[in-house]
KEBA-753054 format. One record per residue (C-alpha): residue number from 1; residue in three letters; x negated, y negated, z negated. Coordinates in steps of 0.001 Angstrom, whole numbers, plus 500000, padded with zeros to 6 digits. Example, Ala and Ser with C-alpha at 12.3 -4.5 7.8 and 13.67 -1.06 7.14 Angstrom:
REM residues 2
1|ala|487700|504500|492200
2|ser|486330|501060|492860
This chain:
REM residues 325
1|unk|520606|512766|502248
2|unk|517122|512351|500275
3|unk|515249|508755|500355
4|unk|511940|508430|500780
5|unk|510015|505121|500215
6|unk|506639|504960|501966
7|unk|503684|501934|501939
8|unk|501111|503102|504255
9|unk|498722|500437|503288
10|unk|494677|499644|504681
11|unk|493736|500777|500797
12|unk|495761|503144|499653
13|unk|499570|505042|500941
14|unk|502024|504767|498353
15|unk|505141|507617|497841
16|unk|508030|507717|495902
17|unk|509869|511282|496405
18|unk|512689|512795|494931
19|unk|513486|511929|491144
20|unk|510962|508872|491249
21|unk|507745|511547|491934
22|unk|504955|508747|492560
23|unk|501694|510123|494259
24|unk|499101|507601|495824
25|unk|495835|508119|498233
26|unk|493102|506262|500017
27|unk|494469|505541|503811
28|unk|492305|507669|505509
29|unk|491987|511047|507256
30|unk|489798|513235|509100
31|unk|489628|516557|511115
32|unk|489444|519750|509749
33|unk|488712|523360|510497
34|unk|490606|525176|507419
35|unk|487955|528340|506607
36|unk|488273|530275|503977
37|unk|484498|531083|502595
38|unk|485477|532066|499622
39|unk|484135|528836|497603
40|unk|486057|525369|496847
41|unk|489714|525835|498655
42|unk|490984|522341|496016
43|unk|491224|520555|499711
44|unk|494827|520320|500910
45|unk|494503|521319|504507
46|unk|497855|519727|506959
47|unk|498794|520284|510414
48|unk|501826|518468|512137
49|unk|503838|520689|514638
50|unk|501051|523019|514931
51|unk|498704|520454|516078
52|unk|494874|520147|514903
53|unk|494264|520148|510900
54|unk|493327|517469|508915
55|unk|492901|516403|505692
56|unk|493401|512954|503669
57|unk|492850|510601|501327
58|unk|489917|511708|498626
59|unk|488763|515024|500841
60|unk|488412|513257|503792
61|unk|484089|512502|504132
62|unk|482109|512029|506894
63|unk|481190|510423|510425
64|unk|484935|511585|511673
65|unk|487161|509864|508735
66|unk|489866|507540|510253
67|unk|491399|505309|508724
68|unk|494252|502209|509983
69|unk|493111|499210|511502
70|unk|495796|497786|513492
71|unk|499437|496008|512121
72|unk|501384|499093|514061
73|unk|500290|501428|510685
74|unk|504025|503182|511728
75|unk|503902|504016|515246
76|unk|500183|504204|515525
77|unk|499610|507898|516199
78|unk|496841|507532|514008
79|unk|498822|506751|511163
80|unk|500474|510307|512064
81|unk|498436|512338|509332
82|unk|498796|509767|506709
83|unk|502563|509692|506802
84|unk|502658|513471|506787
85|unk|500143|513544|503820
86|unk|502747|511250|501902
87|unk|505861|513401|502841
88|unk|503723|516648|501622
89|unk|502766|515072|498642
90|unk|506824|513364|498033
91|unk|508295|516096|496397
92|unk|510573|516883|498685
93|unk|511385|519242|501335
94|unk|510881|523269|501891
95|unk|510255|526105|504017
96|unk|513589|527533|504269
97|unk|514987|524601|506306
98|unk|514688|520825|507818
99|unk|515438|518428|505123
100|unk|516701|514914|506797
101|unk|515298|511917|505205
102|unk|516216|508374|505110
103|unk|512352|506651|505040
104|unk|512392|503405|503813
105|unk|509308|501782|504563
106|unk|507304|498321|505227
107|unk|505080|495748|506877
108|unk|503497|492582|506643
109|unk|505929|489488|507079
110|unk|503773|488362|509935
111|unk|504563|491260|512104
112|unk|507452|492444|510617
113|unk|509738|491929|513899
114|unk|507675|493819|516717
115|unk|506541|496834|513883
116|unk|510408|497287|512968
117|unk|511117|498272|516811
118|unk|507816|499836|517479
119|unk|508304|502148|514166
120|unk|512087|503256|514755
121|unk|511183|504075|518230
122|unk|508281|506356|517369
123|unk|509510|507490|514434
124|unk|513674|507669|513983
125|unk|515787|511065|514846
126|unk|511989|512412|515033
127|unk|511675|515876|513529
128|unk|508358|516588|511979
129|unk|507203|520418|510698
130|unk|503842|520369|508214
131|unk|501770|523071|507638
132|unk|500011|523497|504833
133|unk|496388|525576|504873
134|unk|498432|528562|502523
135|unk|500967|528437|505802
136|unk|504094|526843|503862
137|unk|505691|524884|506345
138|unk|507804|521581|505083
139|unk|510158|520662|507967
140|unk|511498|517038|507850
141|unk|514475|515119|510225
142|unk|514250|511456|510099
143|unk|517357|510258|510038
144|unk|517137|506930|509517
145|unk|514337|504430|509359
146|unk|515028|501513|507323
147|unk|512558|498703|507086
148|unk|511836|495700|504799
149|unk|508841|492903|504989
150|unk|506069|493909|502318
151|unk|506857|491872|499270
152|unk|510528|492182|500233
153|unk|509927|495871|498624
154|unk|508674|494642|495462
155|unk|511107|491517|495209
156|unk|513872|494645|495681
157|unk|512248|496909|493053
158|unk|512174|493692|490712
159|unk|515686|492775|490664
160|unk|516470|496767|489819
161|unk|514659|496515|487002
162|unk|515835|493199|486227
163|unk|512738|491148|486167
164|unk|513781|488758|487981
165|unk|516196|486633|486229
166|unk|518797|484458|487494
167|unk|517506|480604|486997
168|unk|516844|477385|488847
169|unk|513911|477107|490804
170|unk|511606|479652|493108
171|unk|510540|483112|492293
172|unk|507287|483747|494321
173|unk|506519|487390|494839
174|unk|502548|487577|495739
175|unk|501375|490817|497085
176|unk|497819|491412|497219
177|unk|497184|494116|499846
178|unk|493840|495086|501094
179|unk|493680|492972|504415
180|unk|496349|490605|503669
181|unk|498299|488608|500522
182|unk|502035|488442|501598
183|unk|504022|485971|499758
184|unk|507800|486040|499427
185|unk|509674|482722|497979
186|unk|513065|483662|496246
187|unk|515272|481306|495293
188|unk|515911|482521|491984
189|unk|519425|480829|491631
190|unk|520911|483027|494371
191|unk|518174|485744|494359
192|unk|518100|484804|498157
193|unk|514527|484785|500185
194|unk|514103|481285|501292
195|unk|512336|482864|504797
196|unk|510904|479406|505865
197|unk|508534|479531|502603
198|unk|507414|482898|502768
199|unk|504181|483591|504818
200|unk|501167|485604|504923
201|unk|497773|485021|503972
202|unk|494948|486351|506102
203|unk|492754|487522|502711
204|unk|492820|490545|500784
205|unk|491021|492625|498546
206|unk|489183|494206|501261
207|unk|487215|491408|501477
208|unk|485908|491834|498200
209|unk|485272|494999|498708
210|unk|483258|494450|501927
211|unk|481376|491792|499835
212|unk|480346|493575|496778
213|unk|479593|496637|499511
214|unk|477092|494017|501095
215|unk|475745|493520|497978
216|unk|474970|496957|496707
217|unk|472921|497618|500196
218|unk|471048|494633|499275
219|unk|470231|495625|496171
220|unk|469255|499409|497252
221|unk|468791|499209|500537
222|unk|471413|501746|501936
223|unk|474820|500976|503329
224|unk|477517|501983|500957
225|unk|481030|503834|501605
226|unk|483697|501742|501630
227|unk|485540|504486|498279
228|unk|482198|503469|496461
229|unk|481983|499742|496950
230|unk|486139|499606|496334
231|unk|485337|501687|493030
232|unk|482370|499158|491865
233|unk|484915|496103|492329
234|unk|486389|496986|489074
235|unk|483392|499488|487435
236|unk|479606|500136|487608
237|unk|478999|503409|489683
238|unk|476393|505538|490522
239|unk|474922|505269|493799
240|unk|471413|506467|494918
241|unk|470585|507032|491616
242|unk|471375|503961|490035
243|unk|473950|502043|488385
244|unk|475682|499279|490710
245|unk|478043|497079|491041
246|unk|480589|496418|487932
247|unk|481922|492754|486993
248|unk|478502|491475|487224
249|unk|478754|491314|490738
250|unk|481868|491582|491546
251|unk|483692|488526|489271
252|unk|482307|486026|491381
253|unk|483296|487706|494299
254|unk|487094|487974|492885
255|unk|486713|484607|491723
256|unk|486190|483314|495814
257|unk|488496|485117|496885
258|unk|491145|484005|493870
259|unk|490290|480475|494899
260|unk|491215|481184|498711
261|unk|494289|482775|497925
262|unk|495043|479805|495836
263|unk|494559|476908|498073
264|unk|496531|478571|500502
265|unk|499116|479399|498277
266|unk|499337|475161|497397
267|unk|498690|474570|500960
268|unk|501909|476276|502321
269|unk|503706|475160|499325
270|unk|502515|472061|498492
271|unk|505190|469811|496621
272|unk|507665|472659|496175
273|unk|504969|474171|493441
274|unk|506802|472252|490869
275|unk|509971|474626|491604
276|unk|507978|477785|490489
277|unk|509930|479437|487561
278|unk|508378|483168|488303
279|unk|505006|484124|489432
280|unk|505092|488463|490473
281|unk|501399|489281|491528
282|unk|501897|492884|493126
283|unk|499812|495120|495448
284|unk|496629|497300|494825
285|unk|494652|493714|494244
286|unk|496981|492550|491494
287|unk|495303|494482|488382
288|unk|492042|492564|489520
289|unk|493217|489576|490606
290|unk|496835|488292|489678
291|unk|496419|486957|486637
292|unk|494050|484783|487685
293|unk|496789|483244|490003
294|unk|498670|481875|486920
295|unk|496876|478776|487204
296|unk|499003|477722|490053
297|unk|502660|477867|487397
298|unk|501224|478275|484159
299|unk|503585|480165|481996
300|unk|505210|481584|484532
301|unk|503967|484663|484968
302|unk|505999|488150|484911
303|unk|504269|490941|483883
304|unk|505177|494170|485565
305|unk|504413|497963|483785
306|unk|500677|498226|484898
307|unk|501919|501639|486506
308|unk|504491|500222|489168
309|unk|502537|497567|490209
310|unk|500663|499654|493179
311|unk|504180|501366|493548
312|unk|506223|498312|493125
313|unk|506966|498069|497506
314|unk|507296|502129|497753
315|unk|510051|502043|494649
316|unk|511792|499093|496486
317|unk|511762|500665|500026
318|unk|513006|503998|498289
319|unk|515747|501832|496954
320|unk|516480|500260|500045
321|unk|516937|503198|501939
322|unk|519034|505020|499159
323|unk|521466|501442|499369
324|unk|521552|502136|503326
325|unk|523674|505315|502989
């Protein structure tokens, strides 16, 4: 049976297919009416069991995008086209018949319990055929839905590669999502999660991004997409004809939000700091961000190949679910 490791995240859904295929997209979706007029055709239209088309991530513009809002990413319907986008893009799976899947796959620590129940029951033994706008048809069973908190994905992914070294004291495994920073204590001497010390923070990258958005209207006077202002967090773009955004505006932004992130993190941990032998910022807000967090255990920070960071829960869920069969 093939493993599948999904993160639907608020930013971006995160894939790891057969033979480690990695593929990433902006959460979002919208109708679409596949036409062929003979110009453009790059858009990959999807429809699940023969059900209105759609497209995702990049090609999906307009008043009608959707994207997740709610902690039930898995069994919201909604969620429906993003999940299918990921298991198009995976790698796996053909026309010729159903391929059953174990999908390993994640939420925050805060909600973890309700959206492991709510997910199996929408998703599990469900069979799911997607067509594709040249009519290929991938047809997937899932088998088996196996579920870890976020962080717990990364923390898995880490002791694979063997990161995460045996030692006394805490390993802290900070994910930086868009809407949330999950934090996972690990106590490094037993590579056991020590569950009472592992939380989640209510602050995420997205609220830089809504920031530095805010600021680029002020500046020009129009309201900007939420791609564009998540683009200008880390770059100057073009945007009505002018160049916006970029560290200029954006580092004091990251550095408020840093600082929030931060005083939580010594809030929840308070006196137990001193145990911190491994710092492991992860998550889409870790390139921008988790450096900055060494300030909290200097010299203990792990640095992680800048290219599984994003994918560090979606290579841990995949692993999970492979160790399930």
């Amino acid at each position: 049976m093939i493993s599948i490791g999904v993160d639907l995240g608020y930013g971006d859904t995160k894939v790891v297919g057969e033979n480690g295929k990695r593929e990433k997209f902006p959460s979002r979706w919208a109708p679409q009416e596949n036409r062929d007029w003979g110009m453009g055709g790059n858009a990959t239209v999807l429809s699940i069991n023969d059900e209105d088309p759609f497209v995702f991530g990049e090609n999906a513009t307009g008043s009608t995008v959707r994207e997740p809002q709610g902690d039930g990413r898995l069994s919201d319907p909604d969620s429906y086209p993003l999940l299918a986008g990921a298991l198009w893009l995976s790698g796996v799976g053909g026309s010729d018949s159903t391929t059953s899947i174990v999908l390993g796959s994640g939420t925050p620590l805060g909600t973890f319990e309700h959206e492991v129940a709510a997910a199996r029951e929408a998703l599990q033994g469900k069979e799911i055929a997607i067509k594709g706008g040249n009519g290929e048809v991938k047809r997937f069973m899932i088998s088996r839905m196996v579920m870890r908190p976020q962080g717990v994905g990364a923390a898995l992914y880490l002791l694979e590669q063997g990161l995460l070294k045996q030692q006394v004291g805490f390993g802290l495994v900070i994910d930086i999502g868009s809407r949330t920073t999950d934090v996972l204590t690990i106590n490094l001497k037993n590579m056991e999660p020590i569950v009472p010390m592992s939380f989640s923070i209510q602050a995420g990258v997205g609220d830089a991004v809504t920031a530095v958005g805010k600021a680029i209207a002020k500046e020009t006077g129009f309201v900007v997409p939420t791609d564009i202002a998540r683009e200008a967090l880390a770059n100057p773009v073009f945007f009505k004809q002018r160049e916006v955004g970029g560290p200029k505006v954006s580092e004091p932004i990251l550095r408020a939000l840093t600082s929030k992130i931060l005083d939580k993190l010594r809030e929840n941990l308070r006196e137990e700091l001193d145990r911190v032998s491994a710092l492991i910022p992860v998550g889409g807000g870790s390139a921008l961000i988790g450096k900055k967090l060494e300030v909290l255990a200097p010299g203990t920070l792990i640095d992680i190949p800048p290219g599984d960071v994003q994918f560090a829960n979606a290579l841990g869920y995949r692993d999970a679910a492979a160790r399930s069969q």
